[in-house]
C-alpha positions in Angstrom: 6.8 37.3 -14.7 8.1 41.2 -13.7 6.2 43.6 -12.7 5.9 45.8 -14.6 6.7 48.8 -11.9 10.1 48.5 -11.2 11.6 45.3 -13.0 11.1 43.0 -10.4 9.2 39.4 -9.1 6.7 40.5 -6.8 6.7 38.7 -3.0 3.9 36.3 -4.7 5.3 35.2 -7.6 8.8 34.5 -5.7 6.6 32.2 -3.2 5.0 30.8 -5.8 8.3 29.5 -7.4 9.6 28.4 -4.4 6.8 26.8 -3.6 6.8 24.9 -6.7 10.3 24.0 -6.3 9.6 22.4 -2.7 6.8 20.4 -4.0 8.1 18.9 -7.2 11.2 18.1 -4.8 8.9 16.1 -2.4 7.4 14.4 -4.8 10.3 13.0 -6.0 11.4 12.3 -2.8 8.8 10.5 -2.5 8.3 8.4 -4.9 11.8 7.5 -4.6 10.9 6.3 -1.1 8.0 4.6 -2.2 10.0 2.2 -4.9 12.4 1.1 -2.6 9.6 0.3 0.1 7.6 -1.7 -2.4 11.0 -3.7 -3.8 12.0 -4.1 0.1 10.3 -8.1 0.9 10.1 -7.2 4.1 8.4 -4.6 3.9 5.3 -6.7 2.3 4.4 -7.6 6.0 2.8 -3.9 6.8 1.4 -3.4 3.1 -0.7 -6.9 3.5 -1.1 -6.5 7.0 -2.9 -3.1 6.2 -4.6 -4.4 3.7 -5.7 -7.3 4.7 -7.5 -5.3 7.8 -8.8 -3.2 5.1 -9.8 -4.9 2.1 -9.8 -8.5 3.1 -12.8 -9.6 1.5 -11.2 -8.7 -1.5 -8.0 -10.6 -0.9 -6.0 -8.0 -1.9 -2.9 -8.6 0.4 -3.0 -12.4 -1.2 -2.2 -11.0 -4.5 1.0 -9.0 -2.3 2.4 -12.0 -0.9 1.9 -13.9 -4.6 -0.9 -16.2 -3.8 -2.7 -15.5 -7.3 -4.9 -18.7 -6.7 -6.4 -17.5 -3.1 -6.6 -14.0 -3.6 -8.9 -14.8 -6.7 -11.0 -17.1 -4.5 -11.1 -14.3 -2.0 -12.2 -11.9 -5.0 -14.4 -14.0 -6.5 -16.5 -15.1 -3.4 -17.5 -12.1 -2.6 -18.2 -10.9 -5.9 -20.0 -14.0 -7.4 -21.9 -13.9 -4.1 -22.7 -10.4 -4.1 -21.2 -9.7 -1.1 -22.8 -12.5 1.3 -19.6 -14.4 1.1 -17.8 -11.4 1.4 -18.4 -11.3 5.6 -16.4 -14.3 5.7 -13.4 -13.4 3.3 -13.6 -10.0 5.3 -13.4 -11.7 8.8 -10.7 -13.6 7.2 -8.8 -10.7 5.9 -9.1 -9.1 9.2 -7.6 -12.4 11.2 -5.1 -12.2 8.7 -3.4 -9.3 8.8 -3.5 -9.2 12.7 -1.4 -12.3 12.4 0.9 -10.4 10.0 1.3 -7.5 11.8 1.7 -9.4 15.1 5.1 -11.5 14.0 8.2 -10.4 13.5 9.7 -9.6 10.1 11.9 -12.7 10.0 8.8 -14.9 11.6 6.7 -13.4 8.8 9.2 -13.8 5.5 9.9 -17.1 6.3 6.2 -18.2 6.6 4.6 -16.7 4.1 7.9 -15.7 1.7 9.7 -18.9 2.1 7.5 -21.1 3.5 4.4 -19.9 1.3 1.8 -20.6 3.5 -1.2 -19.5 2.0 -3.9 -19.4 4.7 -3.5 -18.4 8.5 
């Protein structure tokens, strides 16, 4: 857009663009960023870690780590139970990812990777 005084962007408009250009630029920068930290295995440590503490009861971080068969009985304890189960799978989730966070990233892949331990 010119204005129509003397041919030019105004100040506005030329943040505006700029502005635009940063963000879409971040974004991708971004997203780029956040493919390579879900395809990094060791990075699954933090991301069920966090959401164990967070979503335990719905066994969320299972379903990260590939344990279809214990994240659904996670899921559908507290569900079928309307929740009364769901202190237990939460108090789980939380011991859980305490124990995730707290090993070390070879400790951790070769447990739960490799080893495929499914519980504690």
């Amino acid at each position: 857009m010119e204005d129509k005084r003397d041919g030019k962007k105004s100040y506005f408009e030329e943040n505006a663009e700029n502005f635009a250009k940063e963000t879409k630029n971040t974004a991708n920068e971004f997203a780029e960023n956040a493919k390579e930290a879900f395809a990094d295995q060791n990075n699954k440590k933090v991301i069920s870690g966090i959401l164990a503490i967070l979503f335990g009861a719905f066994g969320i971080h299972k379903f990260i780590l590939g344990y279809q068969k214990e994240g659904l009985i996670m899921l559908l304890g507290t569900l079928l139970t309307c929740g009364i189960l769901g202190t237990v799978m939460y108090i789980i989730g939380i011991i859980e990812g305490i124990i995730y966070l707290t090993k070390s990233d070879e400790e951790f892949f070769n447990t739960y990777q490799v080893g495929k331990k499914p519980w504690f």
